[in-house]
N, C-alpha and C positions, 0 to 999 in steps of 0.2 A: 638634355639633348639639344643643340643647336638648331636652331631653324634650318628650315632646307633652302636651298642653293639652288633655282631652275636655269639651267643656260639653255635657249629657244636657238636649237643646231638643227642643220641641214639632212645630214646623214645619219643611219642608225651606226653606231658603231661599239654598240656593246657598251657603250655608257648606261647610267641609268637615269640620266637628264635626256632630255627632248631638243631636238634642234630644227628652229624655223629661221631661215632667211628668207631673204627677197628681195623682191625689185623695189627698187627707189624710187618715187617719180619725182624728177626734177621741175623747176617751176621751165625751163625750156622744154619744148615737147623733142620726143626721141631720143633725151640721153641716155646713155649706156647707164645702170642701174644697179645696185646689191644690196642688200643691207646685211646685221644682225641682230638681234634683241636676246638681251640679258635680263630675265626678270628674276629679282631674289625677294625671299621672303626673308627681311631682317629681323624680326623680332617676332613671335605671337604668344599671343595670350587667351585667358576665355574671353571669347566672343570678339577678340580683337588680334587685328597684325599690324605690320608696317613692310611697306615692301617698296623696292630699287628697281628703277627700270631703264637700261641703259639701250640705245637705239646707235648702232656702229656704221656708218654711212661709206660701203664700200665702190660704189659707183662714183658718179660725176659728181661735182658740188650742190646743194640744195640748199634755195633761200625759203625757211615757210615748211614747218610740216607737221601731220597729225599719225597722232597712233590708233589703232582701235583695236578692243578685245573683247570678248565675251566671258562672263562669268556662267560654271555649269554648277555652281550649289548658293546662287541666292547672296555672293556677298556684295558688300557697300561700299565705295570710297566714300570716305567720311572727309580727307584731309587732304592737301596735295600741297607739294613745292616744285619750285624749276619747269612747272606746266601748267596749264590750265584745264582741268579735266572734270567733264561732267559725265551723268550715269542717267540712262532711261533705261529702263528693265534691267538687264544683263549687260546689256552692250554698255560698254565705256568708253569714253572720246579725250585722247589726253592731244592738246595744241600747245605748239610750243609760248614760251611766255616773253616774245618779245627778244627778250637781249640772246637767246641763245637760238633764234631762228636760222640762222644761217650752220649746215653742217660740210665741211672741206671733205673731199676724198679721205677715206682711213683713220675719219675725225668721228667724234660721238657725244652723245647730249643726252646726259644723264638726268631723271626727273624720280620722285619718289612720292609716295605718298602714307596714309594711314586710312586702315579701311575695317568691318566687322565681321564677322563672319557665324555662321552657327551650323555644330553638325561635321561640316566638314569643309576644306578649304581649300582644294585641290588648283592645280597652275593654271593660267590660261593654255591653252594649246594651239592657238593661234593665233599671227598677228596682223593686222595690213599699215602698212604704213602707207599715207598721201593718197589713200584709198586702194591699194595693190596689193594681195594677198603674196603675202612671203612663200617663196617658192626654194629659198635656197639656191639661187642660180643669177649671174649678171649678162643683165641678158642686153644685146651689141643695140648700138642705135641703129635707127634705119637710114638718120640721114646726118648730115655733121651738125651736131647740136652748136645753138648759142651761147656764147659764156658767161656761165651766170655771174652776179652781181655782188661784193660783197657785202657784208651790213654798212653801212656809215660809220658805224661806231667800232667797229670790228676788221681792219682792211685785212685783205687776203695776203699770208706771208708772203714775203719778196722771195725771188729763187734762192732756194738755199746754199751759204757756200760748199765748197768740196767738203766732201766728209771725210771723217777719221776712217782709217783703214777697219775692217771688218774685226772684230773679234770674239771669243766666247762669251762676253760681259761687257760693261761697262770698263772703259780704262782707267785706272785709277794708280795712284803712286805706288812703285815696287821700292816699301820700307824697308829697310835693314830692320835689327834686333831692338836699337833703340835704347843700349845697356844705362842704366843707370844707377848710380850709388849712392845710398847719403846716410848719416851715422844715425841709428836708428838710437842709441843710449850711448853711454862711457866706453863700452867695451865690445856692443855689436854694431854690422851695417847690416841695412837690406839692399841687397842686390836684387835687380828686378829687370825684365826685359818683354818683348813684345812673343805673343802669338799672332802669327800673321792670319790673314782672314783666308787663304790658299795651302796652310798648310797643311801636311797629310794629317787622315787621321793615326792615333798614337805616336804622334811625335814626341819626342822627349829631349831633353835637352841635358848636358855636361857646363859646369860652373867653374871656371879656370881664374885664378890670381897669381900675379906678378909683384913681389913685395920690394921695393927699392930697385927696381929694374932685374931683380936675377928672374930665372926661369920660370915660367907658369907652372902652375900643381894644381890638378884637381881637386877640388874642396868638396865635393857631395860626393857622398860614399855610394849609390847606387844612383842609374839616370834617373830625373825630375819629370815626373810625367803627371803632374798637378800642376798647382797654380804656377804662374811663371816667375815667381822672386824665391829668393834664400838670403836667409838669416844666415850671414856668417861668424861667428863667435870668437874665430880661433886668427884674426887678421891683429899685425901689428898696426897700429895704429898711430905708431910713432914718425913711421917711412908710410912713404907714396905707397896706395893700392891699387893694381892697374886690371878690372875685371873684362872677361870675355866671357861669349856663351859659343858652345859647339851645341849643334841640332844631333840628334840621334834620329835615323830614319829606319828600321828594321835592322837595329843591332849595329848599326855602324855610324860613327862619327861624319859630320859634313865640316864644309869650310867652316871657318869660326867669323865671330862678328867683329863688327869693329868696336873699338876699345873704351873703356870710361875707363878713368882715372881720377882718386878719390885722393886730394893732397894730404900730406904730412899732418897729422895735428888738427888735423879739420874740425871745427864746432861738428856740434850734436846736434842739428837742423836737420828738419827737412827741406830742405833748400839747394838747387843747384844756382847759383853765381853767375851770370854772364857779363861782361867789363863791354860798355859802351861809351862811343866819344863824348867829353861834356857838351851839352847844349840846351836847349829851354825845355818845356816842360812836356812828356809825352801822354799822349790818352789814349791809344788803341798801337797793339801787335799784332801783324799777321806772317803767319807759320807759312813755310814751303821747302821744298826741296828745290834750295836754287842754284847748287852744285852738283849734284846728280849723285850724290854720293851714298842716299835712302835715311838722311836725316834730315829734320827740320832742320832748317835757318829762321831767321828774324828779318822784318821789314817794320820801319815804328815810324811814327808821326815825331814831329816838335813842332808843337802848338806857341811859333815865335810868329815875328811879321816881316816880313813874309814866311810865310810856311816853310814846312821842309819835308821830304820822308829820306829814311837811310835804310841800308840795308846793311846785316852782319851774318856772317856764319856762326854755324852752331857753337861756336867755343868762344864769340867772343868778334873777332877778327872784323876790321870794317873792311866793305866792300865799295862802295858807292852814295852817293846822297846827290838828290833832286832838290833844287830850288823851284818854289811853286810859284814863284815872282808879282808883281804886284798888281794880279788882281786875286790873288789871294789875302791881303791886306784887311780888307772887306768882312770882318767875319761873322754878320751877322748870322742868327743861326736861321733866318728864314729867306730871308732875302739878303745874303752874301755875294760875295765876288764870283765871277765865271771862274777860279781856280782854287776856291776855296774848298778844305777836304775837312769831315771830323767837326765839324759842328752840329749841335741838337741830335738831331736823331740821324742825322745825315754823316756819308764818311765822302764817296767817291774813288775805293784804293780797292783791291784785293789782288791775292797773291795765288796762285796756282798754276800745273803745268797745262796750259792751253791748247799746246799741240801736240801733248802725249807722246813728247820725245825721251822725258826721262828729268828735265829740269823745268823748275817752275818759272813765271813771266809773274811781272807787277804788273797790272790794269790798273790805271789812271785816268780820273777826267782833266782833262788839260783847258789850257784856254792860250789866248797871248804873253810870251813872258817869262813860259814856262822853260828852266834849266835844267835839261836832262843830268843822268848820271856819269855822261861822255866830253860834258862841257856844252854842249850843241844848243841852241836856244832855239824854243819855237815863236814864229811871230807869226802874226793876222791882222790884218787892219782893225777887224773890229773885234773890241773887250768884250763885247757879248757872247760872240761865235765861239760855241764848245766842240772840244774834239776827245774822240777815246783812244789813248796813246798806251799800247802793250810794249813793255820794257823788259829788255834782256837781264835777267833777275841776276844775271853776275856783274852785271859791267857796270847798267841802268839806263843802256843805249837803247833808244826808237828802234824796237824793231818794225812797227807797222802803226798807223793814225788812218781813223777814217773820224767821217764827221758829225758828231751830233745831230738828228734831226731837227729840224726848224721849223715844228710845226705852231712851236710856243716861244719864238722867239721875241716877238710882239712883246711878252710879258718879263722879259729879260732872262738872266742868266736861269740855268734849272740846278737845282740841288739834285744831289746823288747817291743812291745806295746801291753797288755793287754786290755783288756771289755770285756762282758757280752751280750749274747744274747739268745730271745730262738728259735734256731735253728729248732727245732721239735714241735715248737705254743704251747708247755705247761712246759719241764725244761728249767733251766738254764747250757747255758753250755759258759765255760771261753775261750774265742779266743783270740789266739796267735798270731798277727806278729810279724815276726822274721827275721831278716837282715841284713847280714856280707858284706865285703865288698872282692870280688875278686883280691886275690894282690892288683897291685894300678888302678884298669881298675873296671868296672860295679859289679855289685850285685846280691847275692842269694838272694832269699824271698822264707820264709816257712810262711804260713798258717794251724795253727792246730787248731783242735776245743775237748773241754777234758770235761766230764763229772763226778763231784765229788757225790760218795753217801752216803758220814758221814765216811764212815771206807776206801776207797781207789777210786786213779783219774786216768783215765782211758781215753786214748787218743781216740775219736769218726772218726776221719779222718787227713787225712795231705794233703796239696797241695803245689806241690815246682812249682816256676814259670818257673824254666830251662830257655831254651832261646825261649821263647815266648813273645811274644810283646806286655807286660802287665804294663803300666805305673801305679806306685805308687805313692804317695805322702806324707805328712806328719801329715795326722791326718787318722784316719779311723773309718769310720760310720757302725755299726750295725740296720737294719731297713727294717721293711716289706717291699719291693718296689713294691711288687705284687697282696700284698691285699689279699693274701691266708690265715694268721696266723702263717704265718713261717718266721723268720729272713731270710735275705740273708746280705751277708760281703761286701760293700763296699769302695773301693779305688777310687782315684779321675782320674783313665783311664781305671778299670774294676770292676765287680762283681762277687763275687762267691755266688752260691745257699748254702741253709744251709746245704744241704749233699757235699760239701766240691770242687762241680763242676762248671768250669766257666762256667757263664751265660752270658755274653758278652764282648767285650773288646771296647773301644771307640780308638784305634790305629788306626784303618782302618780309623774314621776320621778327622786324623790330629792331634790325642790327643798325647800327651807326660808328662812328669811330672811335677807336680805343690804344691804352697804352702797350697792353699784351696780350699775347695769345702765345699757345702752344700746340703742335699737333704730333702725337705719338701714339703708339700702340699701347694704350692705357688702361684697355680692359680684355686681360687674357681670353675670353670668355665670348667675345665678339669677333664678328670677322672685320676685318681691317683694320684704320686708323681713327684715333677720335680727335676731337679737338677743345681745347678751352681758353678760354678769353673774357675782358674785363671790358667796359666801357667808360667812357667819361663823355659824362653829362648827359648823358641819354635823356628825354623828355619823358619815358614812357617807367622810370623807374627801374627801368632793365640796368641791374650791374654783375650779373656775368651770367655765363650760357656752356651746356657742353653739348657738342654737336658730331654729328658723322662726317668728317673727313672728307671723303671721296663723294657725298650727296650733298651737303651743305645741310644734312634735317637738323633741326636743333632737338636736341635728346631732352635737355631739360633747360630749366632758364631761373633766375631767381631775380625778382623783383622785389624794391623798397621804396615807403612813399618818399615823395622828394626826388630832387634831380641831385647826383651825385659822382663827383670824379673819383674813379678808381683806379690807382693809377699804378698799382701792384698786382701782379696774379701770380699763381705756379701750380705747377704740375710735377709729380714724381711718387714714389711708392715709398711712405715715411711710416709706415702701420702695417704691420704685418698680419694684425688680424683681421683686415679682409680684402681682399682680392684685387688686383688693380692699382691705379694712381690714387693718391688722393689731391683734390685741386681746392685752392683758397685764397682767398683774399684778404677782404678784412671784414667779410660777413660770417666766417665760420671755415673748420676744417672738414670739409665733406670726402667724402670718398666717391669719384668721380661716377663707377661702373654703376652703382648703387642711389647716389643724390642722398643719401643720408646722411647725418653725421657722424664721424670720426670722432668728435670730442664733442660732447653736449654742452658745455658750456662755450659759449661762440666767443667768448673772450679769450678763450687761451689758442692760441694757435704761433707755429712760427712765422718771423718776419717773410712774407712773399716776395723773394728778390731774387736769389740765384739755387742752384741746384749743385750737389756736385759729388761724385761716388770717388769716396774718399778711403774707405775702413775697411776694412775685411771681409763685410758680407754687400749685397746685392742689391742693400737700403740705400735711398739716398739722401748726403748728408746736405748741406746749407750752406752755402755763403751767404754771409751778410753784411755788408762795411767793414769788409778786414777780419770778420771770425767766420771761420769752420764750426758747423753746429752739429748738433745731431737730436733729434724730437727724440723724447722720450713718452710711448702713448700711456705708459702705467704711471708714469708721474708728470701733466700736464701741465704746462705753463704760460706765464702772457710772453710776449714774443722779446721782451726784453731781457728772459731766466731763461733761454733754451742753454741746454748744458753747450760749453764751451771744450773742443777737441786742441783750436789752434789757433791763437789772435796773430795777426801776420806784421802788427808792429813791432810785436818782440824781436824781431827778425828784421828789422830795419824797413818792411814795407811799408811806402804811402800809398793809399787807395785815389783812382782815378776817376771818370765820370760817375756821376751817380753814385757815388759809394762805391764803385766797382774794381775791378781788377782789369789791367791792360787789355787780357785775351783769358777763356780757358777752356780747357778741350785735352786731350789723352794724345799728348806730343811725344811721353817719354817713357818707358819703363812698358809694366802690364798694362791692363784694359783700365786702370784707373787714372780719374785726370788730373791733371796740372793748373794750377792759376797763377797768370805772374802780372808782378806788379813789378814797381820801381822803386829805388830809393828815393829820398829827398834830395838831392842832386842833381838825381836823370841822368847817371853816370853807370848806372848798372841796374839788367833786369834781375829779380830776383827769384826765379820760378820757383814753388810749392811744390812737393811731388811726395806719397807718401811714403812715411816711412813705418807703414804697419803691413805686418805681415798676412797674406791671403793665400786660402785652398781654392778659390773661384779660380775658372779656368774658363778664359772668353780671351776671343781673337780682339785686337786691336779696335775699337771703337775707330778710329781712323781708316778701319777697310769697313766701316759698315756705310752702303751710299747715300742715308739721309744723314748721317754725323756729319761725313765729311763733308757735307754740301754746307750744313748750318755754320761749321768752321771757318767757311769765307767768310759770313755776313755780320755786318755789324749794328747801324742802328739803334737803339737803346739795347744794349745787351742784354742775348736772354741765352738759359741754360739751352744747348743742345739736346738733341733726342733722339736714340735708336728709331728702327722701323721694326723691331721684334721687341716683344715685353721684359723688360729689365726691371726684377725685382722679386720680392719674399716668394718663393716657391715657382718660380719659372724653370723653364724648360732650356733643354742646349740650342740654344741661336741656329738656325739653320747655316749654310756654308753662303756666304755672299756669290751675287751672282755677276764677280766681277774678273778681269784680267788685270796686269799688271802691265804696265807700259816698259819700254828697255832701260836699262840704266848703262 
């Protein structure tokens, strides 16, 4: 049975939770006032719980505040994070703990703790907040309050710009079918195509081929209303195969899709080909729809000097290429040039539609120097001064530049990690990490979030971490961790809320900087999201940890004597016999929900590098410098013998940073992904896609909104992750809670 769920509500209304709001007291006297408190019990056990308690600050801003509650059977806080909370009798005092003192209108400051109980454990039923008993009601000031203050460390968002137009969801890309072909053996292909994340239920779909150009013929003898690929058996294969799909909506045919076309004589790869101009060597692809058409395109780096990025259509076709000019020369990977993109852990690029018109924009950090897609050249007196330049993803023309902040300008140029999130549950807005390096000692980090609306980009917030004890690390996650429909900014030792406020720091316990972390719905079994993450060099022996997502608590933690870099971790469901992810390093293959072992001898376990749902069933399988793997838990092995599916040299792939692959993510075909790499040339991408046949029936991992978010970002590349449990014995995905922009 699930622990119970108390939401502290105003009104009776036939729930069977309790609802208490109230007045706020702001540190100005007679502000207008509201609050809410969310108390949950996450976990309990004999004689013991753990419970969430979130405080929703619906009135004026407040710098400074305290909870208080009373226990009616006798239990104890034992443990507390994100507060400061002591206990005399019953009564309980939780104060906030410093960095989250300050809460914005319609903002919230989540705290949790571990407490014991005996007998019985019932909710608090009331609360007062800054000493005011919640009343459920915002009640008016009496005279024009003063404006409060924000933290130092925390400035108050700037006006936000215009918002995206209203809609049912989040706006997200309206994909086409995504058809794709590749020769699955000598004599069959698999045909494969998208379930969109909007489509009805019992939709089904008709599989139509074109042999040598004559007439399309239906090839599935009744409609497809399972997984979305077919095996086709009976194609020449000597002539051109030119596939489409028709959708079946209650018995009747729709438009048809747009077409793939499988050449003459085609190798027996899983492999689709895309023809790129020669030039130097590239390390990262980002995917968009930059012709409107509901397929990806390509946007790629060349790692020459001075830099470069270009941009191609789906088939091939160049579009445009930027010169990064010569303060991208620079490439050091910490302290590089003001136009420097794609070094260390750093990119500075992402590709998505910004303004939810229906085609995607590049996002760039710019500097002096810089060579648009148009010819047009940006200049500035000074090589330091960064700019963030959105580019028209056909052409590669400025559509709009605003300016980098200069808060850390002192320290020189700032390194950059771009992605995409939507901040406010319905636009997209482009978030900026940003990170110089102080003399030769510690580091600035700015956090900005910029909202582009076709004619100009407009910074929504900034957050500098000053000297606050906010471990970062080197990739970072965009994703609801709270289940509201609002992004929040995750680093791998804090979180910011989407209005630009820290939501917690995991410092307090024990955390410090690390190479990776992951956050997904990894324990069916739980409500929300969890988290896992590795350390390097920790003082305290700490090398990895799995933690509550939306609280920051750490679930479990595993420490070894010795300081020790860790500089691999992962996450995904590779064991079907028991429940959940299971997450690993290089201390053992545990099973995350659980903290047990998955395999008892802590020597065998796969390489911790990449993830990737690859096969037929809902396991996931492994990249690892160029091979496709798949664990096998009945027959265990050291990470050098995991059974081999796919080595992607056969196929003419060279692997990119770290071992890795250019980009990978579910661009083509069904809910399964794609990795592409490049040749030795850098003359053609080589995308992966597979070529095994599947009964799973799941919408597009590209309409789920923590996928697609993670598909912007880059930073040491780490696998992607739904926001619903994907894996051995899961449930159907709920319907995303998104719209689709116009094409």
């Amino acid at each position: 049975m699930p622990p119970p769920r108390i939401r502290i509500l105003a009104t009776a209304t036939g729930l069977a939770t309790m609802l208490a709001a109230g007045v706020l007291m702001a540190t100005t006297a007679s502000a207008a006032a509201g609050c809410r408190v969310d108390y949950t019990i996450t976990n309990q056990w004999q004689n013991g719980f753990g419970a969430n308690v979130t405080v929703t600050n619906l009135g004026d801003p407040i710098d400074g505040w305290t909870v208080r509650w009373s226990y009616s059977a006798g239990q104890a806080v034992t443990q507390a994070w994100n507060a400061t909370v002591t206990q005399s009798g019953s009564q309980v005092t939780a104060a906030d703990a410093g960095f989250n003192r300050g809460i914005a209108t319609n903002a919230s400051a989540p705290f949790g703790f571990n407490g014991s109980w005996t007998g019985s454990n019932p909710a608090p039923t009331s609360f007062t907040l800054n000493g005011t008993t919640c009343t459920g009601a915002t009640n008016p000031p009496a005279s024009s309050p003063a404006p409060s203050s924000p933290t130092p460390s925390s400035p108050a968002p700037s006006s936000p710009a215009p918002s995206v137009p209203a809609a049912s969801g989040r706006l997200m890309e309206n994909l086409g079918r995504g058809v794709v072909a590749v020769r699955a053996s000598s004599t069959s292909v698999l045909v494969s195509w998208r379930l969109l994340g909007l489509d009805p239920a019992g939709i089904g779909f008709n599989v139509y081929r074109s042999t040598g150009g004559a007439a399309e013929v239906k090839i599935n003898a009744s409609v497809l209303t399972g997984g979305t690929n077919l095996t086709d058996t009976t194609a020449n294969l000597a002539q051109t195969n030119t596939y489409r799909v028709r959708p079946v909506v209650s018995g009747a045919e729709q438009a048809p899709s747009g077409p793939f076309t499988l050449k003459a004589n085609n190798a027996a790869e899983p492999v689709v080909r895309v023809p790129l101009r020669a030039g130097g060597a590239v390390k990262f692809v980002w995917t968009g729809d930059l012709d409107g058409d509901g397929e990806y395109d390509y946007v790629i780096d060349r790692q020459t000097s001075p830099q470069s990025i270009e941009a191609y259509r789906g088939n091939g076709q160049f579009l445009w290429s930027a010169n990064l000019g010569p303060n991208s020369t620079n490439q050091d990977n910490i302290e590089g040039g003001s136009s420097v993109i794609d070094v260390g852990h750093n990119d500075g690029v992402t590709v998505y539609d910004l303004d939810s018109d229906g085609r995607a924009e590049v996002a760039l950090r710019i500097a002096n120097g810089v060579r648009f897609g148009n010819g047009t050249t940006f200049t500035n007196a000074d090589d330091n001064r960064q700019f963030i330049a959105i580019l028209d993803g056909m052409t590669g023309a400025p559509r709009a530049t605003a300016p980098v902040p200069a808060d850390y300008l002192a320290d020189g140029p700032l390194m950059a990690r771009f992605g995409v999130g939507h901040l406010d549950g319905t636009g997209p807005s482009l978030v900026a990490y940003m990170k110089n390096r102080i003399g030769n000692g510690g580091f600035n980090l700015m956090f900005t979030a910029w909202r582009f609306t076709g004619s100009a980009l407009t910074m929504q917030w900034k957050f500098l971490r000053g000297n606050q004890n906010l471990p970062d690390g080197h990739n970072t996650r965009v994703i609801d961790v709270d289940g509201d429909g609002r992004d929040e900014i995750a680093e791998i030792g804090f979180v910011l809320n989407g209005d630009g406020r820290l939501r917690y720091s995991l410092a307090s316990q024990g955390v410090v900087h690390g190479d990776r972390f992951h956050i997904a719905k990894m324990d069916p079994n739980r409500a929300g999201l969890q988290g896992y993450a590795v350390q390097q060099d920790n003082a305290s022996g700490l090398r990895e940890y799995y933690y509550d997502a939306s609280t920051g608590q750490i679930l479990w933690k595993h420490t070894e004597p010795g300081v020790g870099d860790v500089g691999r971790g992962m996450a995904g469901d590779i064991d079907a016999r028991y429940p959940g992810y299971e997450v690993w390093s290089f201390s053992g293959l545990y099973n995350g929900p659980t903290n047990r072992l998955a395999e008892p001898d802590t020597g065998l376990a796969p390489w911790p590098q990449l993830g990737l749902w690859w096969d037929g069933d809902t396991m996931m399988e492994l990249l690892n410098a160029g091979k496709i793997e798949k664990w096998n838990p009945a027959a265990p092995t050291a990470s050098g013998s995991v059974p081999r599916l796919v080595s992607t040299w056969n196929f003419g792939a060279v692997t990119a940073a770290q071992s890795g692959p250019t980009f990978s993510g579910d661009i083509l075909g069904d809910w399964r992904e794609e990795v592409v790499y490049t040749n030795a040339a850098f003359n053609e991408l080589i995308i992966f896609t597979t070529n095994v046949p599947s009964g799973t029936r799941l919408y597009t991992l590209a309409h789920n909104p923590a996928y697609r978010n993670a598909m912007t970002f880059k930073g040491y590349m780490q696998s992607h992750h739904v926001d619903y449990y994907l894996g051995a014995g899961m449930s159907t995905p709920p319907r995303p809670a998104i719209a689709y922009t116009p094409r």
